[in-house]
C-alpha angles and dihedrals in degrees: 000000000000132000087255091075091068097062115110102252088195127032110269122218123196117203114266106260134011154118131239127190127207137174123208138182129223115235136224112219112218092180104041134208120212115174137038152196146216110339102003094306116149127232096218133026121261141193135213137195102220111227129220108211105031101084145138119218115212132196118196120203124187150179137181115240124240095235131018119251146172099258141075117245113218135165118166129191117188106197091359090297111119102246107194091170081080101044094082087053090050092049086053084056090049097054087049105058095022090109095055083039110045101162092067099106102044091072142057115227133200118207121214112182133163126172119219093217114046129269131283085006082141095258120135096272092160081054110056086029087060111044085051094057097044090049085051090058107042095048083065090065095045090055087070099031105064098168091063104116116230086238084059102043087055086046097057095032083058091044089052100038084060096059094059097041121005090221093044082076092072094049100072096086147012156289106355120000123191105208114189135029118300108176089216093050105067098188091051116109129180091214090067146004118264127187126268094253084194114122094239121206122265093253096059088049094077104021120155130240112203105189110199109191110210101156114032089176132112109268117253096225115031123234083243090061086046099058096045092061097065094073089089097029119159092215097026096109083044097050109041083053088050083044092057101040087055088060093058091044094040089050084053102051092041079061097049088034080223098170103191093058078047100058092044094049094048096041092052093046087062102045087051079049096065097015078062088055091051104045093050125101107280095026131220151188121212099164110093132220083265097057097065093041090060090046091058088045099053094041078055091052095048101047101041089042104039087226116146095240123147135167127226123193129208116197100300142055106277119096134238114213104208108192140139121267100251087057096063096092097063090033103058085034087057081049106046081051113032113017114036092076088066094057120079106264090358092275118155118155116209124223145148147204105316131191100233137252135342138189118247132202107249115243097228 
């Protein structure tokens, strides 16, 4: 499949006037990408757990103008207030999907849009914001395209949604989502994100997500930055190779439910990950005096208590705590006691593996 598929063959025409609700979760990538090339395309696989609380929940309004231009018309509320700091973003969204979505300058939208987990906590907003715009948009199209299949609908609103945020390509869908191209892996695409089809094991189906926010702040250095150095990356060529073996290892332990592979892999991912960040040109830290206070914590824990807990990081300093179910009593328990002292304001939000989005009838 190219990107040329996802080009309209006929004109499309949305009605004149309407509103379209989707909600849409933010994802955790076990596998992680870091680096990418040409129009938002990464340079290694990677794999996410999709999560279930953590949403944003994302009203389009829209009407058609009464005579055509040349320019987008965007306004954007987050939590009802007018937030005219994201409409630029949202316009160079616009520009970049404008060709697979023609229509786009013949209305005036309105953008709705509320998180379930507060802002700046350090969660893939741009993720789960902009899945759920992309999903709102396209759904204007398949109202008038009736023929479009449900396989291809979650195809192009990945393949939007990617355009807007590299990770927002893996939150279209649930549990377990491969973004990028993996030779042994024939549904995989760089140009979207497509569902583990592996039958996982029962352990990993209801697997729980434990975000500690230790840092609520807005990163030094952005993820966009991040993935650009890597273009002359000492260990580039190293680490996208690492990066594609561990697919293949991580898909093999989802099927055995072997959680101690699990924990190693996952926990290695997110060290490369930083240790990435650190070793680039410049160079830069994003973990805080309290991440690794919590690592050590939680190494101490699992050693000393025999419990399956591991941490994942994304591209900040807040921490992910990965563990089984029937784990959840003593884990929240070793964080109630011994780790929310280290999160700012002792926040932590607590979520678990989720199914993707899903459209919602707009309260009007």
């Amino acid at each position: 499949m190219t990107a040329e598929n996802f080009i309209p063959q006929q004109a499309i025409s949305p009605k004149t006037e309407g509103e379209i609700t989707w909600q849409s979760p933010s994802n955790i990538a076990l596998v992680k990408y870091w680096g990418k090339y040409n129009k938002q395309l990464p340079k290694n696989t990677s794999l996410s757990f999709t999560l279930n609380n953590c949403l944003t929940t994302t009203t389009l309004e829209f009407e058609k103008k009464a005579a055509k231009n040349t320019t987008f018309s965007v306004e954007v509320f987050l939590d009802k207030e007018r937030t005219e700091a994201f409409e630029p973003k949202i316009i160079t969204f616009f520009e970049r999907i404008e060709q697979y979505l023609p229509f786009l300058k013949n209305y005036h939208f309105k953008i709705f849009t509320h998180n379930s987990f507060p802002h700046s906590s350090g969660i893939a907003s741009s993720a789960s914001g902009m899945s759920a715009l992309a999903l709102c948009l396209l759904t204007m199209e398949k109202e008038v395209d009736k023929k479009m299949t449900e396989d291809f609908f979650y195809k192009k609103a990945s393949f939007l949604a990617r355009l807007g945020s590299g990770s927002a390509a893996r939150s279209i869908q649930g549990p377990l989502v491969l973004w990028g191209k993996h030779d042994a892996i024939k549904s995989s695409s760089n140009l979207f994100g497509t569902l583990c089809t592996t039958e996982i094991h029962k352990v990993f189906k209801t697997y729980q997500d434990t975000i500690l926010l230790v840092d609520k702040g807005e990163k030094k250095v952005s993820s966009s930055v991040g993935h650009n150095l890597m273009h002359n990356h000492p260990f580039a060529i190293q680490r996208f190779e690492q990066a594609q073996d561990n697919i293949e290892k991580l898909i093999a332990i989802l099927e055995s439910g072997n959680l101690e592979d699990f924990i190693e892999l996952v926990e290695s991912e997110a060290l490369t990950l930083h240790a990435m960040m650190m070793t680039s040109h410049p160079y830069f830290v994003l973990m805080k005096p309290n991440t690794l206070a919590i690592i050590h914590k939680v190494w101490d824990f699992r050693e000393k208590m025999g419990v399956k807990l591991c941490f994942t990081l994304d591209a900040g300093a807040n921490v992910h705590l990965l563990y089984p179910e029937k784990e959840k009593t003593k884990v929240l328990d070793f964080i109630k006691t011994q780790l929310v002292a280290h999160c700012q304001n002792e926040q932590y939000i607590c979520d678990e593996v989720g199914y993707g989005a899903k459209q919602l009838v707009s309260q009007s």
